[in-house]
N, C-alpha and C positions, 0 to 999 in steps of 0.2 A: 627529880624527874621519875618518874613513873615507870614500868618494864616496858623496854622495850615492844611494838607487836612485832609481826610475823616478815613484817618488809621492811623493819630497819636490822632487825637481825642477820635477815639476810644479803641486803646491803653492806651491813659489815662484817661478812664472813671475807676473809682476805682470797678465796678462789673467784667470789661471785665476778661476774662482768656479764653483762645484759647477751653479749655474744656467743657466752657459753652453750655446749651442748646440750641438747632437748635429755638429755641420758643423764646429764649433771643435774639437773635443775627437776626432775620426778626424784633421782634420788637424795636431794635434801632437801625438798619437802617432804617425805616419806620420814627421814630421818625427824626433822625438825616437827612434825608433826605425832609420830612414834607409827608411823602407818596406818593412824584412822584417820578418821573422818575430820579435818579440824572445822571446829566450830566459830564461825564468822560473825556470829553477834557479838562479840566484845566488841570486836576490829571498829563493826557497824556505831557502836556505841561511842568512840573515840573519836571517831575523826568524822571533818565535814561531811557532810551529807547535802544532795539535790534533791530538790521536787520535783524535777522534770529531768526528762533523758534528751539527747542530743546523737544525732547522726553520726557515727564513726566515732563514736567512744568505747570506752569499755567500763560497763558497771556491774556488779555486785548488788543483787537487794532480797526480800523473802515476798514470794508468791505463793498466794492461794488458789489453784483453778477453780474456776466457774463450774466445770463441768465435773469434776475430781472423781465423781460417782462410777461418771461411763469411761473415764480412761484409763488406761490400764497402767499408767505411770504418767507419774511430773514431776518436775524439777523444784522442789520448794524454795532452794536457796542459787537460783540460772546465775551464770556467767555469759553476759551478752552483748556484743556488737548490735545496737541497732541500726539498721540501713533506713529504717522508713516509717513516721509518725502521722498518722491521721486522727484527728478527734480524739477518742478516749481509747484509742490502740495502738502500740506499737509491733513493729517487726523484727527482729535481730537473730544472728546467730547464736545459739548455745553454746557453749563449745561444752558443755559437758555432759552431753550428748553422744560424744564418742569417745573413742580410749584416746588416753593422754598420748600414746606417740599419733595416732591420726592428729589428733586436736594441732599437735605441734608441726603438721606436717600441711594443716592448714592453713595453721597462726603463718606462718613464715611465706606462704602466697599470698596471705591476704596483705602483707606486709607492704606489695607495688603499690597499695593503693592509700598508703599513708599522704596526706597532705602537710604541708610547710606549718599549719596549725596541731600534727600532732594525732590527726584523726585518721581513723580509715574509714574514705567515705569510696564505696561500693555501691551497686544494685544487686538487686537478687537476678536480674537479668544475665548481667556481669558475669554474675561470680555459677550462675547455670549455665553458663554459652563456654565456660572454660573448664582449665582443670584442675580443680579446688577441692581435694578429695575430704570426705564425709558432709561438704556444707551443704547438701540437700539434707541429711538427716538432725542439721543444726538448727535448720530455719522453725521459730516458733514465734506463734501470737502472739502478746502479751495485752492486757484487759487492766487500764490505770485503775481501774474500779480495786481492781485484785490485788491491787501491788498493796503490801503487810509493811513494808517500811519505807523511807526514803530511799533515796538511790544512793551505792557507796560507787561512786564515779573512782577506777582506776587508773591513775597517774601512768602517764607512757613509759615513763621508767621502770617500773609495775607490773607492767604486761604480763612479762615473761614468768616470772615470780607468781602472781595471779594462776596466770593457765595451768599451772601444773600444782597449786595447793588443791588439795582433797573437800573443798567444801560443799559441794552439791550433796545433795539429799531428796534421794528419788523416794517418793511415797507412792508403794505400791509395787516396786521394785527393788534389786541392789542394784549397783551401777553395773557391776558384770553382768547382769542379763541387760538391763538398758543397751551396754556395750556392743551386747553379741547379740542381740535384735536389729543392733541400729548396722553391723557390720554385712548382716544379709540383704 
């Protein structure tokens, strides 16, 4: 069998448990990663992949903006909740869009609205009419046109592990100015 990746490792570190604190789980992915950026195309390369996104999951994939010229930053490699699919665009939260304790301080509201399937299925109405701190600065388009790979759909188990690995990659930006933009 082959090396382990990043979520059985962590899986079988004898502290892990999904319940653990948001303060555990930044710091060994920081550790487990050496404090950069971990690079998510192995992962992508290994395990199943989707062609289509689905309502109140959570996936992993590489995007290219349409627009990349006029924006001042994008997320090449998003972490997204999407809430809402029409035609050839989808809607979903980023989450890494903001700093990992906001992001965990969302993850964990958004958490009421997991269904018996597993999913978080939300509206952006919802999740605007409450208090779901940074998910205005989460909510972004996505353009199927633009999506660079399949979709790596993150397993519920996953989650937690997922939100706090380092793999986004802002072009155009680092994540600390993305962060302290999105915090104003």
């Amino acid at each position: 069998m082959g090396t382990p990746n990043i979520f059985e490792r962590v899986k079988r570190d004898p502290k892990f448990s999904p319940d653990n604190s948001s303060r555990w789980f930044r710091g060994r992915m920081a550790a487990l990663t050496n404090g950069t950026t971990y690079n998510i195309e192995p992962l992508m390369r290994n395990r199943k992949l989707d062609r289509f996104v689905l309502p109140g999951n959570m996936y992993a994939f590489k995007y290219d903006a349409l627009h990349k010229a006029t924006l001042p930053y994008f997320d090449q490699y998003p972490l997204v909740i999407p809430f809402r699919r029409k035609g050839i665009h989808f809607w979903g939260l980023n989450l890494h869009y903001v700093h990992p304790y906001t992001r965990g301080l969302l993850f964990d509201k958004l958490q009421q609205f997991k269904d018996p399937k597993d999913r978080m299925m939300f509206t952006w109405r919802l999740v605007k009419s409450g208090n779901f701190p940074g998910a205005h600065r989460c909510v972004k388009q996505y353009l199927l046109t633009q999506v660079r790979s399949q979709f790596l759909k993150i397993e519920e188990e996953e989650w937690k592990i997922a939100l706090f690995l380092p793999f986004q990659k802002f072009i155009g930006a680092s994540s600390e100015q993305v962060w302290r933009s999105s915090s104003r």
